[in-house]
C-alpha positions in Angstrom: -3.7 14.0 -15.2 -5.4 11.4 -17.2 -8.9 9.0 -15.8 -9.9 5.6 -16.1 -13.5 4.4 -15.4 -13.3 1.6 -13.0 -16.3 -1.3 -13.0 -18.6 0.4 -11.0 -18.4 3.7 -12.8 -15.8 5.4 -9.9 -13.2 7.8 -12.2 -10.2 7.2 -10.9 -7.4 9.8 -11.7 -3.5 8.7 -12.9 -0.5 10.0 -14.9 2.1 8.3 -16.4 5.4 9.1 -16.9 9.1 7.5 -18.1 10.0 5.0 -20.5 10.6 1.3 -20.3 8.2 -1.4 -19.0 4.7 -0.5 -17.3 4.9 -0.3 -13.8 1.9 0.9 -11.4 2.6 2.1 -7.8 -0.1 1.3 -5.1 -0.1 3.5 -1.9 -0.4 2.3 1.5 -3.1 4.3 3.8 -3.9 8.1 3.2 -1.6 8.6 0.7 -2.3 9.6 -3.0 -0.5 11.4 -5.6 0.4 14.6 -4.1 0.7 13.7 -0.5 3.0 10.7 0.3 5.7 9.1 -1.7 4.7 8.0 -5.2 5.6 11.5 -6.8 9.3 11.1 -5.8 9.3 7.2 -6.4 7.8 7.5 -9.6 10.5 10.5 -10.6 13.4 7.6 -9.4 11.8 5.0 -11.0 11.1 7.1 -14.5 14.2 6.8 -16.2 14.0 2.7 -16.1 10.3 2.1 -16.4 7.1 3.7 -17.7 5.3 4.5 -14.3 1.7 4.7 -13.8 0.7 6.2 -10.0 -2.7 6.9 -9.7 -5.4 8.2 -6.3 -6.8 5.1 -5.0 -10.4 5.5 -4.6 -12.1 7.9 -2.1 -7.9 10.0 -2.0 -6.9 12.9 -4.4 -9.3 13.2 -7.5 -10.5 9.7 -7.8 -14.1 9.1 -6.9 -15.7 7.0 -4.0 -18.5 5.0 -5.3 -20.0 3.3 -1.8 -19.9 0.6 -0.4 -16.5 -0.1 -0.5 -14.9 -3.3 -0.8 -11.5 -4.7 -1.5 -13.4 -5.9 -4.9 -13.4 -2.6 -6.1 -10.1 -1.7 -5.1 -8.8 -4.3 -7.5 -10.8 -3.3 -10.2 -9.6 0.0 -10.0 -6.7 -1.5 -10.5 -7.9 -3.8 -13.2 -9.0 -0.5 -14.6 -5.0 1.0 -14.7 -4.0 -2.0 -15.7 -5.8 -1.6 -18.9 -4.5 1.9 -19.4 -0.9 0.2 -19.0 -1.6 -2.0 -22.1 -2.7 -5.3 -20.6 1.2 -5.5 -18.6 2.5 -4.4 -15.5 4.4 -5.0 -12.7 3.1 -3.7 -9.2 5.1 -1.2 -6.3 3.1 -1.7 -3.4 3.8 -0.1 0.2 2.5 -0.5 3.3 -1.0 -1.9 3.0 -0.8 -0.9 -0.7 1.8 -3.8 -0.8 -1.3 -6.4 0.7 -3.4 -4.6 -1.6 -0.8 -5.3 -5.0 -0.4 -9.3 -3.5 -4.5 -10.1 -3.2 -4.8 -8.1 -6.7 -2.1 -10.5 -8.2 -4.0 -13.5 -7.0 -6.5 -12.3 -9.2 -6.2 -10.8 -12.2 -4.2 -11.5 -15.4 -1.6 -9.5 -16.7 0.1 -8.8 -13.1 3.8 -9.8 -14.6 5.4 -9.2 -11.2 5.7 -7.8 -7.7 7.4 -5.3 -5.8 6.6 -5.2 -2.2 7.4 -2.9 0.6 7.2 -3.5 4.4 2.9 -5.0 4.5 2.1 -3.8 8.3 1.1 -7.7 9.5 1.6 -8.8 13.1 2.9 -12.4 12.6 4.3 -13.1 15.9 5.3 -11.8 20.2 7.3 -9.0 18.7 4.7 -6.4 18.9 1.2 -7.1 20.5 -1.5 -7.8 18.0 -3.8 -5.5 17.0 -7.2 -5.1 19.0 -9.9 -7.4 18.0 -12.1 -3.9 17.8 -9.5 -1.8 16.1 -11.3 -2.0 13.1 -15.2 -1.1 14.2 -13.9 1.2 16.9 -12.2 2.9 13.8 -15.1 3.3 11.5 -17.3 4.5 14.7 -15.2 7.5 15.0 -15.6 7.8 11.2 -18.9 7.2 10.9 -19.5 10.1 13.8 -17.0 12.4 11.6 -14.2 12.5 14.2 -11.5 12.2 11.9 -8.7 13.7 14.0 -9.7 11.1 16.7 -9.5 8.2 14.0 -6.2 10.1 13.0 -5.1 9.9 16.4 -5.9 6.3 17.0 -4.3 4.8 13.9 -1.0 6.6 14.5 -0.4 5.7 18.1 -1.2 2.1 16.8 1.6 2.6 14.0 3.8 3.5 17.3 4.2 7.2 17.0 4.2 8.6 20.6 1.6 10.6 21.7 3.1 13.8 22.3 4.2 13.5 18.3 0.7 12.5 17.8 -0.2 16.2 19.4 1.8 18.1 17.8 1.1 17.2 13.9 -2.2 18.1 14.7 -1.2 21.1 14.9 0.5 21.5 11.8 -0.6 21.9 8.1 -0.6 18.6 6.6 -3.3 17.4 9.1 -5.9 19.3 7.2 -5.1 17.2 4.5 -4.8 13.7 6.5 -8.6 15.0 7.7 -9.4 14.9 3.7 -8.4 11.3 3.7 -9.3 9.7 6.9 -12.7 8.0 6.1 -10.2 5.7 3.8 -8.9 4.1 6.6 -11.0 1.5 7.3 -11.0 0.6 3.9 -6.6 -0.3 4.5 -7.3 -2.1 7.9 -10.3 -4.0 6.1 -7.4 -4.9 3.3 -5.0 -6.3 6.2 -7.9 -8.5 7.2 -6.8 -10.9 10.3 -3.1 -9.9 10.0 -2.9 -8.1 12.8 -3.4 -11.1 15.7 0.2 -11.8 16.1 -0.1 -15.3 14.5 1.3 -16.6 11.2 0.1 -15.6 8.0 -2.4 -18.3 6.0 -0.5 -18.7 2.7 -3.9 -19.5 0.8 -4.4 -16.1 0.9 -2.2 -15.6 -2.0 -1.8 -19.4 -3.7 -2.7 -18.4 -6.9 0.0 -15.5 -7.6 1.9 -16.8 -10.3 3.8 -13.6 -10.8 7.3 -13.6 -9.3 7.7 -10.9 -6.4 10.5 -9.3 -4.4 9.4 -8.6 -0.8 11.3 -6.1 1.0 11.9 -4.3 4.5 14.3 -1.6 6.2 16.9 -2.6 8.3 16.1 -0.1 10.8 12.6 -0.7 10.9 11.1 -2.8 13.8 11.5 -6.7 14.1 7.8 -7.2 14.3 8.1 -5.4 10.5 10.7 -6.9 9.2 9.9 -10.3 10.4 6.0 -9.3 8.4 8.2 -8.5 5.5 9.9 -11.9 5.4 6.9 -14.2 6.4 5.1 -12.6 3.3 8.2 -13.8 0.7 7.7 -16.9 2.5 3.6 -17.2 2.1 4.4 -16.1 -1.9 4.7 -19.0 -4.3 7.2 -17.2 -6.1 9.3 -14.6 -3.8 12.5 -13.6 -2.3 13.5 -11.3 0.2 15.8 -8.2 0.5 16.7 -5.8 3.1 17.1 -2.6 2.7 19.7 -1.0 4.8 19.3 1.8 7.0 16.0 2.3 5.6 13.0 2.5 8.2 9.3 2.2 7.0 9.4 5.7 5.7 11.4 4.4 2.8 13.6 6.8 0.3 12.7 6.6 -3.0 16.7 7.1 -3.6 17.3 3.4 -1.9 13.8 2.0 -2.9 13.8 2.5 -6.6 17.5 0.4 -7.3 16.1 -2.3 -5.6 12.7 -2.2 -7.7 14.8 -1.4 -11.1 17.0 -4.3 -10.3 14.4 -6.7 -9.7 12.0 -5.7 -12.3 14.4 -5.4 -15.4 16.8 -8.7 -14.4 14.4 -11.2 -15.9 
């Protein structure tokens, strides 16, 4: 493991591996280096492409300088981006991929994008997210009921209660617990994404970095049809489909797509 200092003094914790051109992997919500995808991903990705994943703030061994903001986010990754050279493409998932597109609208040295299923609400196919998902969220933060903010965020995503029981029985909610006070900071990151309306494309008008945007073909239409309005917001963007993937993507169909994209230029 290896740290950068971001620009308000928060270490954030990385590692690197492979060979090839620098790449960086952004999580969506809860996950970090050891729980969630990027250890697999990076291991596909490795023999392609020099791959830096790293514990977003406030997840793993990174620290969590308060208050948060999406600000700092980005400079964190400003901060990896450094450690990369100055060059890298970003592999952004979930509401890591929202994350990877506002961070591209920003900073230099972004060369291009790899994005995976952003959880918007652009139209009827789902209904929109509560206009007090957010606040309601961080209340049962702030009053340190993480299994109930646990609870609430996952019967959003559309797993079914009785599922939603169950894992809390099992081991790996200990270590959801260990992250739950970071999700606000991913729903704050969506922003107004979630009203089942379409997506304001001067969100991201500066992103000069070309990006692939992809979703599963067996994930819902209210995800897929996120997936394709974001190539279409993008100045620079197409769209793939991944088949028989679902949002739970395998690194052995993701990282093809991401080493065909990134090394065809």
């Amino acid at each position: 493991m290896s740290t950068v200092t971001s620009a308000d003094g928060t270490t954030i914790a990385y590692e690197t591996t492979g060979t090839g051109p620098a790449l960086i992997l952004v999580d969506g919500a809860m996950c970090h280096r050891d729980f969630g995808p990027a250890r697999a991903l990076a291991a596909a990705l490795a023999d392609t492409l020099t791959v830096h994943f790293y514990d977003r703030r406030g997840r793993g061994e990174s620290g969590n300088t308060l208050p948060w903001s999406e600000d700092r986010e980005i400079d964190d990754l400003a901060a990896i981006l450094g450690a990369a050279g100055g060059e890298a493409a970003l592999l952004g998932q979930s509401s890591g991929a929202v994350l990877a597109a506002d961070a591209a609208n920003k900073l230099p040295g972004i060369t291009q994008l790899a994005l995976y299923e952003p959880p918007f609400i652009v139209d009827v196919t789902r209904a929109p997210r509560e206009d007090t998902f957010v606040a309601d969220t961080e209340d049962l933060i702030a009053r340190d009921d993480r299994s109930g903010a646990l609870k609430k965020f996952m019967k959003h995503v559309g797993m079914p209660a009785a599922m939603v029981h169950i894992m809390a029985l099992t081991p790996p909610w200990k270590k959801l617990k260990a992250v739950a006070p970071t999700l606000p900071y991913d729903l704050r990151i969506l922003g107004d994404t979630g009203r089942g309306v379409p997506l304001d494309p001067a969100r991201w008008s500066n992103v000069t970095a070309p990006a692939l945007v992809m979703d599963g073909g067996k994930s819902p239409q209210y995800m897929r049809n996120a997936a394709k309005a974001l190539s279409e917001a993008l100045p620079k963007a197409q769209y793939r489909t991944l088949p028989g993937q679902t949002h739970m993507v395998k690194a052995a169909a993701l990282a093809p797509a991401v080493k065909e994209f990134l090394t065809a230029r």
